[in-house]
KOLDOZA-240121 format. One record per atom (N, C-alpha, C): residue in one letter; x, y, z. Coordinates in steps of 0.2 Angstrom, whole numbers, plus 5000, padded with zeros to 4 digits. Layout:
<rs>
AXYZ/...
</rs>
This chain:
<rs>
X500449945000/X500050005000/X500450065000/X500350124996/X500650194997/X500650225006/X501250225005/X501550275013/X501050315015/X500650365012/X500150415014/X499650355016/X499350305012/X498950245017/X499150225021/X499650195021/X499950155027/X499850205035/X500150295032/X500050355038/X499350325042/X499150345037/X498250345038/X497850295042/X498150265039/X498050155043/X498350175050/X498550195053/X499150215059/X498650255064/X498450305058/X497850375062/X497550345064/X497150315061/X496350255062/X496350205067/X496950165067/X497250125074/X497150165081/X497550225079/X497650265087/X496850275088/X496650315082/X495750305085/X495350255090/X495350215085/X495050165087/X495450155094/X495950155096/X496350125102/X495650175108/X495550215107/X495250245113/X494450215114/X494050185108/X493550135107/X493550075112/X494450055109/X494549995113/X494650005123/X494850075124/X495350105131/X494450085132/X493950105132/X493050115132/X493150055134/X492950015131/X492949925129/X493149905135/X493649935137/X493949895144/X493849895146/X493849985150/X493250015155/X492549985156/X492149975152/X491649925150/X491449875152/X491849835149/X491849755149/X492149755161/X492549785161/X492849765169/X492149795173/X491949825173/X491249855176/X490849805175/X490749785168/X490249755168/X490249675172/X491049655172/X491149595175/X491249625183/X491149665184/X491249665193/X490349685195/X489749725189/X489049695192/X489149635191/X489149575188/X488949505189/X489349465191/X489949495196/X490349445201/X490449485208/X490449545208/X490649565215/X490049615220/X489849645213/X489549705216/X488949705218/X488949725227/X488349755231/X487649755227/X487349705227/X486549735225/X486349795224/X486249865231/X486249925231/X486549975226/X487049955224/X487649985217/X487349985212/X486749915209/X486549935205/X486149975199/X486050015204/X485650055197/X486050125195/X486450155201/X487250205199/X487350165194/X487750075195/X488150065191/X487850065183/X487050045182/X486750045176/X486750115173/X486750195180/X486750245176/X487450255171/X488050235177/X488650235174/X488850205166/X488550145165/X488750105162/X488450145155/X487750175155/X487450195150/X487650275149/X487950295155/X488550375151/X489150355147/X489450285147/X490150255144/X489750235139/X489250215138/X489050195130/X488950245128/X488550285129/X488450355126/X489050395123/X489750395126/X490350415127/X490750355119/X490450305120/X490850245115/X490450265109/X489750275108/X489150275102/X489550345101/X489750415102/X490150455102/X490650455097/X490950405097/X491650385095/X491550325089/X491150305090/X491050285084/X490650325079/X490350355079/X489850405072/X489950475073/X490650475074/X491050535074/X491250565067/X491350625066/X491450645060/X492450635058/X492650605063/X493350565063/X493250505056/X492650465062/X492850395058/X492450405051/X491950455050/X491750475042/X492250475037/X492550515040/X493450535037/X493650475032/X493750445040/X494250375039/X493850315034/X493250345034/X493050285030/X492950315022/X492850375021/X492850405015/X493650395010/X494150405016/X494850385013/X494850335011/X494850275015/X494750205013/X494650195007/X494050195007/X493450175003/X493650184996/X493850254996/X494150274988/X494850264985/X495150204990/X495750184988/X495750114987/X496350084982/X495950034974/X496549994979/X497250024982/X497649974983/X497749934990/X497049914993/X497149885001/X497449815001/X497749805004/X497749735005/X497049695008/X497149635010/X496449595010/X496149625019/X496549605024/X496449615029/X496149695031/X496649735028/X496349815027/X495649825026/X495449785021/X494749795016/X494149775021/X494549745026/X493949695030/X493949725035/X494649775039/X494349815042/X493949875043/X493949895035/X493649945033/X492849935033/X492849865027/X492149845030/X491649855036/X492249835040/X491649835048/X491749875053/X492049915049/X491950015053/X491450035051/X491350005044/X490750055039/X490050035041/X490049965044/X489549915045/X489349945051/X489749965057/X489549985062/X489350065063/X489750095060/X489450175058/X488750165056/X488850125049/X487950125047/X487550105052/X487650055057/X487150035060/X487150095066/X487850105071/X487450155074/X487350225072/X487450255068/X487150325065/X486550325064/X486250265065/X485450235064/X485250245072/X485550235075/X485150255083/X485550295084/X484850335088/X484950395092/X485450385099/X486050425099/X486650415106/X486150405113/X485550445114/X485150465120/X484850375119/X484550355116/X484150295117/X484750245117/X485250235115/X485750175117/X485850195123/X485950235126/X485950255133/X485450245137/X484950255135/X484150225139/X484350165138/X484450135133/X484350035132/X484850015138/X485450055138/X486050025144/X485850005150/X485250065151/X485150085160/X484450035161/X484250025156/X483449975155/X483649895157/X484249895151/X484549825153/X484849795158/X485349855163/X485749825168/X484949805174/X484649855174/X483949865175/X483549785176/X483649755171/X483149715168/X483449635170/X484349645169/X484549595172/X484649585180/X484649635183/X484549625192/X483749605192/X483249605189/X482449605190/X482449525188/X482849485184/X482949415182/X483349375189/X483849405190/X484149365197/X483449385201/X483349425202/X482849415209/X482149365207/X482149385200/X481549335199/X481749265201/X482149245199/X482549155198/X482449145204/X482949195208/X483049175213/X482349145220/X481749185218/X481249175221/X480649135217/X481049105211/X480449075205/X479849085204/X480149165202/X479449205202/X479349245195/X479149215188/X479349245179/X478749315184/X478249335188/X478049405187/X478349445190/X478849435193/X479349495195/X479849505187/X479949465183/X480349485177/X479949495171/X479249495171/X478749495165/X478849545161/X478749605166/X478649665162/X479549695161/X479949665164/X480649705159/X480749655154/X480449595155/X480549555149/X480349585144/X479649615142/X479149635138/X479949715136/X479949735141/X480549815139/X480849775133/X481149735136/X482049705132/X481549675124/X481149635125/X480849635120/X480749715113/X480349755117/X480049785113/X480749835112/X481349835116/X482049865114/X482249845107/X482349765108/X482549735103/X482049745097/X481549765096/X481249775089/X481449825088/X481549875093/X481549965090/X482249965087/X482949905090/X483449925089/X483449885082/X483049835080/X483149815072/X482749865068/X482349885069/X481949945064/X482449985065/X482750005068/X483350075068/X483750045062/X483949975062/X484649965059/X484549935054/X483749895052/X483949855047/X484149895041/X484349865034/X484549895028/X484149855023/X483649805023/X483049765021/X482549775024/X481849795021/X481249795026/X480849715026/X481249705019/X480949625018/X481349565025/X481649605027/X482149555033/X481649555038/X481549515043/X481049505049/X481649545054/X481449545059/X481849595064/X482349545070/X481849485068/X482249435071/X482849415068/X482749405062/X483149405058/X483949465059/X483749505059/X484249565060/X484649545067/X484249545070/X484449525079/X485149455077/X484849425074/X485449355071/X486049365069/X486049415064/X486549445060/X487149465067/X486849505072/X487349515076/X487849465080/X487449415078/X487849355083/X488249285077/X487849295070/X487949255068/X488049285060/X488449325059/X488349385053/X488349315047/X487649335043/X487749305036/X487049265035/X487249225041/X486449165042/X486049185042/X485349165041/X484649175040/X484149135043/X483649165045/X483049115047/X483049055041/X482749055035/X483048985030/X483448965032/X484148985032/X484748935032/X484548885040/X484448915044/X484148895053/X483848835053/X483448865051/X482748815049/X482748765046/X483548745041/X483248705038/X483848655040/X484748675042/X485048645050/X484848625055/X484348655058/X484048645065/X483548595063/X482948565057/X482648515055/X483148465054/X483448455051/X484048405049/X484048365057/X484448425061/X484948415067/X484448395073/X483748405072/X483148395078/X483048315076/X482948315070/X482848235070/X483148185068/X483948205068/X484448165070/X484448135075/X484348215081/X484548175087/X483748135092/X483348175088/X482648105091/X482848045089/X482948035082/X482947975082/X483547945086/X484147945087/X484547935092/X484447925098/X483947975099/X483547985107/X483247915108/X482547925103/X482347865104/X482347795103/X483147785099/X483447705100/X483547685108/X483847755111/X484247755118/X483647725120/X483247775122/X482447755124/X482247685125/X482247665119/X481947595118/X482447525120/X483147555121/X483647515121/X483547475128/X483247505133/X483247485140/X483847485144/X484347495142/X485047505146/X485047565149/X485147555154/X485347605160/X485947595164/X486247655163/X486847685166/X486747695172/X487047695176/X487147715183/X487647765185/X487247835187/X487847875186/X487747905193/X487447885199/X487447905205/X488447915209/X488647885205/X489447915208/X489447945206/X489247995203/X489548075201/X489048125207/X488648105210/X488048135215/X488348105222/X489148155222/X489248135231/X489648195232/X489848215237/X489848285239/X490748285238/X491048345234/X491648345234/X491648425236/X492148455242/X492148545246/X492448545237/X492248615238/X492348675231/X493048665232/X493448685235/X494148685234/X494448635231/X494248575234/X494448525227/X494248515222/X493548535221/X493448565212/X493848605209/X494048655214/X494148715211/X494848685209/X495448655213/X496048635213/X495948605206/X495748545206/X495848505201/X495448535194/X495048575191/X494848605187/X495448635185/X495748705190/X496348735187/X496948705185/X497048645188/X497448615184/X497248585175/X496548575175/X496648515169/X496548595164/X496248675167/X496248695162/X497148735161/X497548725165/X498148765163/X498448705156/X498248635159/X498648595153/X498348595147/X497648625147/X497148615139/X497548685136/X497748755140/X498048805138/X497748855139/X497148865146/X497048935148/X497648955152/X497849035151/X498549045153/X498149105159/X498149075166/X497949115172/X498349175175/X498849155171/X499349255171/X498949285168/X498549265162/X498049305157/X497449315158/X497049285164/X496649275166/X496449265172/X495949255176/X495749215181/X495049205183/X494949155188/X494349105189/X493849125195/X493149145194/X492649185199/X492149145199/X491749155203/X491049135202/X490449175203/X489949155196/X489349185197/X488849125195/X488349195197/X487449125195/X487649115189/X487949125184/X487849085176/X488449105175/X488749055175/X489449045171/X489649085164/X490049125165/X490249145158/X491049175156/X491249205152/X491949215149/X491649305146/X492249325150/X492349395147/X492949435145/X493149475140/X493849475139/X493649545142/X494149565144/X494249635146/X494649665143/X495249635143/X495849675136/X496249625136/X496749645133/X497149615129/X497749575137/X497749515139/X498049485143/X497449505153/X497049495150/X496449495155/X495949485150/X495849405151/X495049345150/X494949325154/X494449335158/X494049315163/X493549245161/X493549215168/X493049145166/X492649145173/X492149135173/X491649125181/X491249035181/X491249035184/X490848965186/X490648955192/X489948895192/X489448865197/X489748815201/X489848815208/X489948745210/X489548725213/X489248655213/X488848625216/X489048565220/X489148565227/X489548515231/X489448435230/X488648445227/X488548355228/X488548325219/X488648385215/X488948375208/X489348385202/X489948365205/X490548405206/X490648405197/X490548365195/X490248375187/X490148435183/X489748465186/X489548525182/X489948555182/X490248585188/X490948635188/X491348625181/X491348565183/X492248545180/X492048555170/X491548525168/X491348555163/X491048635161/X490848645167/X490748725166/X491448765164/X491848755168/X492448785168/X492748765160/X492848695157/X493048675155/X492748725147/X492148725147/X491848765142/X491948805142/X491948855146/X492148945147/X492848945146/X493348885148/X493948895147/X494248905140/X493748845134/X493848845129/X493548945124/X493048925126/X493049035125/X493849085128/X493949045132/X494449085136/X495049085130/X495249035129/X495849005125/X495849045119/X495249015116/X494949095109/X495349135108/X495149165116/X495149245116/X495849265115/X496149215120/X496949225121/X497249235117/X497249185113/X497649165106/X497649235102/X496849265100/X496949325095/X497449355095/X497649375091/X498549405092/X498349485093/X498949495095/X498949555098/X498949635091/X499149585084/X499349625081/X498549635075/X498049605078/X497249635077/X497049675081/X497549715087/X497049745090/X496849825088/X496649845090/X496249945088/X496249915080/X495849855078/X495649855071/X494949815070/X494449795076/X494049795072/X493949705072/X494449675072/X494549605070/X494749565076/X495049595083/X495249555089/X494649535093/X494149505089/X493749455090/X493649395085/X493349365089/X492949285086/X492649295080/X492549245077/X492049265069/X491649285069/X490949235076/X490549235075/X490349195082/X489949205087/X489649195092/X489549095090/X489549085086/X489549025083/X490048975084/X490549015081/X491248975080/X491648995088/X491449065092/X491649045098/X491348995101/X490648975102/X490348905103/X490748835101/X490848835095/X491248775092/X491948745098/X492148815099/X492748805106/X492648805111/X492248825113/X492148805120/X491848735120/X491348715114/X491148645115/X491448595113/X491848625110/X492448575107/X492948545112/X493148585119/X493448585124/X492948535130/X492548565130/X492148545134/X491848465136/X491648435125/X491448375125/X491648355122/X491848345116/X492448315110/X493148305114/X493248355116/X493948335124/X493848305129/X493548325132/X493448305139/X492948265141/X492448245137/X492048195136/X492348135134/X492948145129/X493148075127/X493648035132/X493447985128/X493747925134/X494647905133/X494847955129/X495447965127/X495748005134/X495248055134/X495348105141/X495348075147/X494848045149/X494848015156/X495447945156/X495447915149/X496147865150/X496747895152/X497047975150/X497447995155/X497348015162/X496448055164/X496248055169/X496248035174/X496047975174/X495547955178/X495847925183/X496747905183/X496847875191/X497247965194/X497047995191/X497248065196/X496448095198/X495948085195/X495248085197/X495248045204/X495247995204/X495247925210/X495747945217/X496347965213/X496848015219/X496348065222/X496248105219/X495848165221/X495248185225/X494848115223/X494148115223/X494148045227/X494248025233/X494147965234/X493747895234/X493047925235/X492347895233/X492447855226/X492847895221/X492847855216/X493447795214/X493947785221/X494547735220/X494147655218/X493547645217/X493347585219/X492747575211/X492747645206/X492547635202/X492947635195/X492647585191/X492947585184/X493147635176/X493547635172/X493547685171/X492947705165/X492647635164/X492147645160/X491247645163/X491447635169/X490847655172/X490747725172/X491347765174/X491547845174/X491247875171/X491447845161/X491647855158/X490847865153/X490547815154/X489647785153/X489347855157/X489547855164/X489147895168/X489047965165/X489747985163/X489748075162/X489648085156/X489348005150/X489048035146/X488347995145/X488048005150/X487447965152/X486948025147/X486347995143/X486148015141/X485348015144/X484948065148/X484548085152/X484048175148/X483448145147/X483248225145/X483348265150/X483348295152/X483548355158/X482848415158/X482948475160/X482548525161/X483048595162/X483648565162/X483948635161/X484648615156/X484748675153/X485048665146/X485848665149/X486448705154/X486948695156/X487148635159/X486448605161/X486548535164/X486548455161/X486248495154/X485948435149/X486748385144/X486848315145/X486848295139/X487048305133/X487748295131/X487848305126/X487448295119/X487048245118/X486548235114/X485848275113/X485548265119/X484948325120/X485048375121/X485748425123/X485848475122/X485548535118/X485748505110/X485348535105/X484648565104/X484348505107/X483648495107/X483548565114/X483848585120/X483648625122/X483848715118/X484148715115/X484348775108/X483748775107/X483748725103/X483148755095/X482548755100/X482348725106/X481748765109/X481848855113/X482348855111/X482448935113/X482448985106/X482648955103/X482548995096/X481948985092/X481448935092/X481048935091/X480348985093/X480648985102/X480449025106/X480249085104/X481049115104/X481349175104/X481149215095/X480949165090/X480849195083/X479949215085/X479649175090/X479049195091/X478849265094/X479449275100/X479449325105/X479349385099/X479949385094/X480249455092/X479849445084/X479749415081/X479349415074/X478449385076/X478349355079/X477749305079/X477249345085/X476649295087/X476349335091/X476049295098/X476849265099/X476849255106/X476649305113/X476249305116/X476449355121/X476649325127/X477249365133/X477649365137/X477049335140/X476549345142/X476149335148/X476149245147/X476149225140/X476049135137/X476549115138/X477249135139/X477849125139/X477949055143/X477749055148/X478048985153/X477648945150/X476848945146/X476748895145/X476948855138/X477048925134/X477348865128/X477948835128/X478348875134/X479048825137/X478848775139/X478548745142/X478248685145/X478048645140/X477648675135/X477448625132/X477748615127/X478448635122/X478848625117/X479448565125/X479348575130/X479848525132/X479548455133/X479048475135/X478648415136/X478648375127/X478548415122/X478648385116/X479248365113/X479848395115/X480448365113/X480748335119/X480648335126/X481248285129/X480448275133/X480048255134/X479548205139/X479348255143/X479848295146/X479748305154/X479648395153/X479248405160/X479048495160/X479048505169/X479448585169/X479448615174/X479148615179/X479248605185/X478748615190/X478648675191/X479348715189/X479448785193/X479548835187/X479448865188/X480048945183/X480648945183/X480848925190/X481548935190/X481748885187/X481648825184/X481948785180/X481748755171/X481148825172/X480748835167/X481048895164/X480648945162/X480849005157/X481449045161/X481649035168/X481849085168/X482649085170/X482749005169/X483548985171/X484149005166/X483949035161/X484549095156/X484549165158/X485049205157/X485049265158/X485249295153/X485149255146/X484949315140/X484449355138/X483949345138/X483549365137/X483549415143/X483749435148/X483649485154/X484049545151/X484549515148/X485149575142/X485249585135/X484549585134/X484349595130/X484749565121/X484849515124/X485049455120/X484649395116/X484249415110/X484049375106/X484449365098/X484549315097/X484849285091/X485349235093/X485549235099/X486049215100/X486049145101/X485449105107/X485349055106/X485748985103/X485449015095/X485648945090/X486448965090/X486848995093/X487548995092/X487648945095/X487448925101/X487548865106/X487548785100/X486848775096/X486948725092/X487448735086/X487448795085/X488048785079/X488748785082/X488748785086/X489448755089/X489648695088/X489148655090/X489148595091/X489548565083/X489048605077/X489048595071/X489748595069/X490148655069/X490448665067/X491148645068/X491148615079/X491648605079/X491648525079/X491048495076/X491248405074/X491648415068/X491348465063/X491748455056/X492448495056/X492648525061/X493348545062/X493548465065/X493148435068/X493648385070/X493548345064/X493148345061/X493148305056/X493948305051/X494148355050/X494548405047/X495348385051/X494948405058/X495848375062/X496048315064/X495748255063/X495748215062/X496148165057/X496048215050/X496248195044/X496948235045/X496948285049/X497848315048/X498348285054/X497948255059/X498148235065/X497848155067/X497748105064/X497748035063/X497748025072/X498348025074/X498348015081/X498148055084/X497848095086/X497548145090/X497448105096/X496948065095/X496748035102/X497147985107/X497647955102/X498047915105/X498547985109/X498748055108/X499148105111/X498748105115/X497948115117/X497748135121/X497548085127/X498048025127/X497747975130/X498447965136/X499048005132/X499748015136/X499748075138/X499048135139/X499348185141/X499448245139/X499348245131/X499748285126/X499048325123/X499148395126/X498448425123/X498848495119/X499348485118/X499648555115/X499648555106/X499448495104/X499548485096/X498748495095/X498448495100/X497448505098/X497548595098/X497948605105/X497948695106/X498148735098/X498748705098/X499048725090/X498748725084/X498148675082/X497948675076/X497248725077/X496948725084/X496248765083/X496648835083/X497248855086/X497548905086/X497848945077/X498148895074/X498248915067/X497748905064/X497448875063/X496748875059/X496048905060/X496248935068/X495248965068/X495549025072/X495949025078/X495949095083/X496449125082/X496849115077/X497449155072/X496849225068/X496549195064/X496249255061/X495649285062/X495349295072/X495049345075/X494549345071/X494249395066/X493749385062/X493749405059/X494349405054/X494449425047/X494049375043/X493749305042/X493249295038/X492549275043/X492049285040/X491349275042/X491549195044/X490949175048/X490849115049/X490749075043/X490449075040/X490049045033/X491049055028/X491449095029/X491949075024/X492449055028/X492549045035/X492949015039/X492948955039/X492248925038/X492248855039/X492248815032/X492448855027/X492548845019/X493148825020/X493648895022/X494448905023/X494648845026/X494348815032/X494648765036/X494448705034/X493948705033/X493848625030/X493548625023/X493448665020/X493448665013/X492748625011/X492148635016/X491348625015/X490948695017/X490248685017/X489848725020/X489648685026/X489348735031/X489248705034/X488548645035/X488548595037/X488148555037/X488048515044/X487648475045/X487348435051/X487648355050/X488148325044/X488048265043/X488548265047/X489248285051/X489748265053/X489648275061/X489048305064/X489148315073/X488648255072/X488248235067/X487448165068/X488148105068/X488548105065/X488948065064/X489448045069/X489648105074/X489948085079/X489548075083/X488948075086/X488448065090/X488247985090/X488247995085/X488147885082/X488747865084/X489047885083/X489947835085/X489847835093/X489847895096/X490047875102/X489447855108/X488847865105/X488347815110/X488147745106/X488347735102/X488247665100/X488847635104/X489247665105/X489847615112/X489547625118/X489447685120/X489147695124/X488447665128/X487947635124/X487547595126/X487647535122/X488047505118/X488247465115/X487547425111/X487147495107/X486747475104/X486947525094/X486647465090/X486847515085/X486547575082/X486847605081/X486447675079/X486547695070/
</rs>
């Protein structure tokens, strides 16, 4: 590129660097309301949080970054990378120049608002103390897709997706998510009728938190969460935040008498964590020192979580340092373990479910959630069409709320579209394994001595090397050289519970 571009490319970096300085500020607040901060502090901290958005929407639809995108634009000679940054400066100008600074600032104070009215709700399993911010966050999220769409012919739902999953469509959804629902019924219901039952009561004995906690921090330093870069907190919902650059945060549930969840919870958020880490440092103040797509971050953490750590490759290295640890278990087998923690059980909560049925609780939230925001669901119906799509796809329906509509906190944050990123994980990262498999033949025999650094290295040069320089949909062209599809996660599903109940599938 000519030297006056390259200048300019420099300008633009320093800019944005103060987008990102925000970002920080941001992101660290907004993880100290949902792990430290005093209940009382809440609605200062939502006023605060809503004058720093106001201060970032600022900075973005400034007459700076018009400049900067008018220069770009009209030059022939970018490089590829460049072009993609420019892209999605332009992407985001256009959408917020669309909303008014003041009402992203109302949405901020509404929402922190809306997520403390959702812990209270849960907490007393009570969906009418969160009804009516539900209906706000609802009726937010339309007003913020009529701001922004660029098609009227797009449903609003549809826009909402774009954010989490750029490119995809209610078609494309609908027509993966069909495929993938009754793949895993029929699977389901071989299980079903097979009569075999697991016995997973050793995993339901009480281990103190600090032995969780101990032995979790170990398996995640050796998968490659780096806790110089990071560290490990706890909240009501697990989750992964980056704050900046050498600060990724991960939170987790412990439950004394199911020492299980933790360690997968952890295990999953560590794999987001890893993600984040890897982005190199020379995408940052450009736009691209994030994941592809809410989807393909899904893919890693569930890649980490169950394709790893579910495999009996895994516990063939683990399991006599589990027996050390955990003494209840010196006297059980490795495949009784091994059966247990992939017992296949429909559940009623989606964090806790099943590798298998997992999916099946997605696509009832997205089916949900296309209702809430396109369709004419109303919030006051809400508990009971949850009931009854659960009742239809896994048997079993809530007794309570709190194990019924009201055991996620996205929708409290004004988070619709995002759901189906959960099943496309699953999707995407069978057919990376699919992919790693072919370049790595021995994988599972390395991971049976211990040796988890050659699984770290390839999802690192192939997926969290390039931040989000390609969309999801061309990422998973780049890496495996297909579109995405449903035959390669139905395919690993058959493999591993046909052993698993040693029925064929």
């Amino acid at each position: 590129m000519r030297e006056e571009v390259n200048m300019k490319l420099g300008e633009l970096k320093s800019y944005l660097k103060n987008i990102y300085y925000l970002n920080h500020a941001m992101s660290l607040l907004g993880w100290d309301t949902r792990v430290t901060m005093p209940r009382k502090g809440n609605d200062e901290r939502g006023e605060v949080l809503g004058y720093l958005s106001l201060e970032g929407y600022k900075l973005r639809t400034s007459p700076q970054i018009k400049g900067f995108i008018d220069f770009f634009e009209k030059e022939k000679d970018l490089d590829d990378v460049t072009k993609v940054i420019i892209k999605k400066i332009k992407k985001s100008y256009d959408k917020m120049t669309k909303i008014p600074g003041e009402k992203n600032k109302e949405w901020v104070i509404s929402t922190s608002k809306s997520e403390a009215a959702w812990e209270d709700a849960k907490d007393k399993g009570d969906f009418h103390i969160f009804k009516p911010h539900l209906q706000e966050m609802i009726n937010i999220s339309k007003e913020f897709a009529e701001y922004i769409k660029e098609d009227d012919k797009k449903s609003n739902y549809e826009v909402l997706l774009d954010e989490f999953e750029p490119g995809n469509t209610i078609e494309s959804l609908d027509n993966v998510f069909t495929d993938l629902k009754e793949g895993i019924l029929d699977i389901l219901n071989k299980i079903k009728n097979s009569n075999i039952n697991i016995d997973d009561s050793i995993l339901k004995v009480s281990v103190k938190k600090a032995d969780q906690e101990a032995f979790v921090t170990h398996v995640l330093e050796k998968l490659g969460y780096d806790f110089k870069g990071g560290r490990m907190d706890e909240s009501v919902h697990p989750f992964t935040l980056t704050v900046g650059c050498g600060d990724v945060r991960i939170t987790t549930r412990y439950i004394e008498n199911a020492f299980t969840n933790a360690f997968f919870s952890c295990v999953h958020e560590g794999g987001h964590a890893i993600y984040e880490q890897d982005i190199p440092n020379t995408l940052k103040y450009t736009y691209l020192d994030t994941a592809s797509s809410m989807g393909i971050h899904e893919s890693q953490s569930r890649f980490y979580e169950n394709i790893i750590a579910r495999s009996e490759s895994f516990w063939t290295y683990y399991f006599k340092e589990v027996q050390q640890r955990f003494p209840h278990l010196k006297d059980v087998s490795l495949d009784n373990f091994y059966n247990a923690i992939n017992k296949v059980k429909p559940s009623l909560i989606r964090v806790d479910a099943d590798e298998l049925t997992y999916s099946l609780h997605v696509i009832i939230r997205y089916e949900i959630e296309k209702m809430l925001i396109d369709g004419d669901l109303n919030v006051e119906d809400l508990p009971k069409v949850w009931n009854e799509k659960y009742k239809e796809y896994l048997g079993i329906e809530p007794k309570d709320d709190r194990e019924g509509v009201l055991q996620d906190m996205h929708w409290s944050g004004r988070i619709f579209g995002y759901f189906p990123s959960y099943a496309l994980g699953n999707l995407y990262g069978a057919q990376f394994l699919n992919k790693m498999l072919k370049d790595m033949p021995d994988m599972y025999e390395r991971i049976e001595e211990g040796e988890f650094s050659h699984i770290h290295k390839w999802l690192n040069d192939n997926i969290h090397a390039h931040g989000s320089i390609y969309e999801p949909s061309e990422l998973i062209k780049v890496v495996t050289g297909e579109e995405l599809n449903s035959k390669y996660f139905l395919k690993y599903l058959r493999e591993k519970y046909s052993k698993v109940y040693n029925i064929n599938l």
